[in-house]
C-alpha positions in Angstrom: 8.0 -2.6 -36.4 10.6 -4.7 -36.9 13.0 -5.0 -40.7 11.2 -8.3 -41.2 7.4 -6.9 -40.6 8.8 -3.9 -43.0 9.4 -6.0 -46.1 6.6 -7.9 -45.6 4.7 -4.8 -45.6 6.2 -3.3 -48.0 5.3 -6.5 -50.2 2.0 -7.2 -49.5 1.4 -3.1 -50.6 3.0 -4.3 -54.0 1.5 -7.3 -54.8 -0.7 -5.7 -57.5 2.2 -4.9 -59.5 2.8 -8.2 -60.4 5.8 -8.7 -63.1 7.7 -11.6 -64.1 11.4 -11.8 -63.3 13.6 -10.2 -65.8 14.6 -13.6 -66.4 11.6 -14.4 -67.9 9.7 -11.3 -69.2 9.5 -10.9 -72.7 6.9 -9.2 -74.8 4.3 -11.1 -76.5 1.4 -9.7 -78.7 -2.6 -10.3 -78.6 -1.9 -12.4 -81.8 0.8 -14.3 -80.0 -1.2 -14.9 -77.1 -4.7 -15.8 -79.5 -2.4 -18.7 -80.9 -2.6 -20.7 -77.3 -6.0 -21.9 -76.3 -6.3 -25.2 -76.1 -5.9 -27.9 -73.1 -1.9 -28.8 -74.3 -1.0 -25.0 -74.7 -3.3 -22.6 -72.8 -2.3 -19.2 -72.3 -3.9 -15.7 -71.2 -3.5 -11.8 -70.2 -4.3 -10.5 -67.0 -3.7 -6.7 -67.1 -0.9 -6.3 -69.2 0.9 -9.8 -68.1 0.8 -13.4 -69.7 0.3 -16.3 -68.4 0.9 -19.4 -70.0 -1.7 -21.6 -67.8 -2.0 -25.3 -69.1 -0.2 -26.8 -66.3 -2.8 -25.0 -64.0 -5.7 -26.1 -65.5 -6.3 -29.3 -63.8 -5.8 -27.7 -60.0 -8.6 -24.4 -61.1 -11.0 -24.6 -58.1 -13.7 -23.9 -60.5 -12.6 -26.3 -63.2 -10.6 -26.0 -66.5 -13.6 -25.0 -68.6 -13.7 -21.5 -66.6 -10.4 -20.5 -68.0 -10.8 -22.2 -71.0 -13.5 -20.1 -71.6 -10.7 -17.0 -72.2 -7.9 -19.5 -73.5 -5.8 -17.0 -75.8 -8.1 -14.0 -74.5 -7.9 -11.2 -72.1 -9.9 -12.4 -69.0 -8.8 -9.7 -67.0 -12.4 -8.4 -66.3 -13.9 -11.6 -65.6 -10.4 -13.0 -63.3 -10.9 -9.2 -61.5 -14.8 -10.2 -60.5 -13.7 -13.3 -59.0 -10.6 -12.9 -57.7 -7.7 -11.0 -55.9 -4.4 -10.5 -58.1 -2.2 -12.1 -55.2 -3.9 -15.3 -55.7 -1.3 -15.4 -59.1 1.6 -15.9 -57.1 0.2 -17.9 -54.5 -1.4 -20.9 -56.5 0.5 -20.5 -60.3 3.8 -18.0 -59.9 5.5 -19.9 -62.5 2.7 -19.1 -65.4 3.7 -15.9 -65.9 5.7 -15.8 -68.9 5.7 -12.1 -69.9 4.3 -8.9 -70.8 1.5 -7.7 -73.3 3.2 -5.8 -75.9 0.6 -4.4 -77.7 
């Protein structure tokens, strides 16, 4: 196995521990997040992170009324039934925004 068949091994094993950037992370509160569920500011928790989804919502495969559905929720249950976590990075990496703090 070559260095490059390593790495992407090694990231493929790590793709469910999904974290922003310290760039970006920051902690944010289930009251912080319940504040941002509309179309113009849509935001939810996955796990522990927080995605702030309103420029994804026109591009959802299954619409915009399926997230809005948990807009300023925790629709980690319902996103686990229906999808892999890796499909975060690959179609929205910019949405996450941070952390749950509480």
């Amino acid at each position: 196995m070559n260095r490059l068949d390593t790495l992407s091994s090694h990231l493929t094993a790590n793709v469910n521990s999904i974290v922003p950037c310290a760039a970006v992370q920051r902690g944010y509160t289930r009251a912080e997040v319940a504040k941002h569920k509309t179309e113009k500011d849509c935001w939810v928790i996955i796990d522990k992170m927080v995605l702030d989804v309103t420029t994804f919502l026109p591009d959802h495969p299954g619409g915009k009324k399926a997230i809005m559905l948990f807009a300023g929720k925790d629709a980690t249950e319902e996103f686990d039934m229906l999808h892999k976590r890796e499909v975060i990075q690959k179609y929205t990496p910019n949405s996450i925004i941070g952390t749950l703090s509480d």
